[in-house]
N, C-alpha and C positions, 0 to 999 in steps of 0.2 A: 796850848799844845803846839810842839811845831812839828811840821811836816816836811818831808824833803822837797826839792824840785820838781823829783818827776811827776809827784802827786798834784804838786801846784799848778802845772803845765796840764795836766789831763784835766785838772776842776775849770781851766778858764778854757780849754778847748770845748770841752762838754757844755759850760754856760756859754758864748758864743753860740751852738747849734741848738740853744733853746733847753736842754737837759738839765734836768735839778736834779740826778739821782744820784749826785757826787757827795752829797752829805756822810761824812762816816757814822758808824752805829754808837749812839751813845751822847750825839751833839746833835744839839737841836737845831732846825735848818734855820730858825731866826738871828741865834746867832752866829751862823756859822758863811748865811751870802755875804755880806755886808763884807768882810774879809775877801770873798770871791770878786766882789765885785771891785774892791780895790786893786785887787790882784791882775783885773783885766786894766784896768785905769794905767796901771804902770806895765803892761806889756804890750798894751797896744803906744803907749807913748815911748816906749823900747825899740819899736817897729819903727815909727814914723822918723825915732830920728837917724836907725840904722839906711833907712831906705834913701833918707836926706843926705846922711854920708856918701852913702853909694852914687847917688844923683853927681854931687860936688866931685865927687871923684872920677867920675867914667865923665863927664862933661864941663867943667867950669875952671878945676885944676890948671894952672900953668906949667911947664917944666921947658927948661932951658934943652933936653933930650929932642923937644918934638918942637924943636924951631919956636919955642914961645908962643905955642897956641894949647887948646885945651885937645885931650887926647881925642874925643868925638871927631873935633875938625881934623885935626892932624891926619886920622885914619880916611875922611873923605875926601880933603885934597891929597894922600896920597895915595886910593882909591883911581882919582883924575889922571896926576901924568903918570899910570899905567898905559 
């Protein structure tokens, strides 16, 4: 069976908070975590590396705009000679 997104996103939010009762009517819950729990396997590994990008980005980046430092620094030494 496939399912859309939104249904996918509410089954691994509900397993997350400890809830089983995302099983639709007619599939059995044996075979139907095992797919759930994959489901969390690749969105929590979805998270960790959106949150990795964002790290690299808001701190470690260079750009030749902000004097060649990463934009964290850039914003507290220019923070300073205010």
């Amino acid at each position: 069976m496939k399912y859309d997104w939104k249904f996918k996103l509410d089954c691994v939010l509900k397993y997350n908070e400890g809830k089983r009762d995302f099983v639709p009517i007619g599939i059995k819950r044996d075979s139907f975590l095992p797919h759930v729990v994959a489901l969390v396997k690749t969105f929590d590994d979805l998270y960790k590396a959106v949150d990795k990008y964002i790290n690299y980005y808001n701190n470690e980046r260079i750009k030749s705009k902000t004097t060649w430092m990463p934009p964290s620094k850039f914003r507290e030494a220019s923070m300073l000679s205010l």
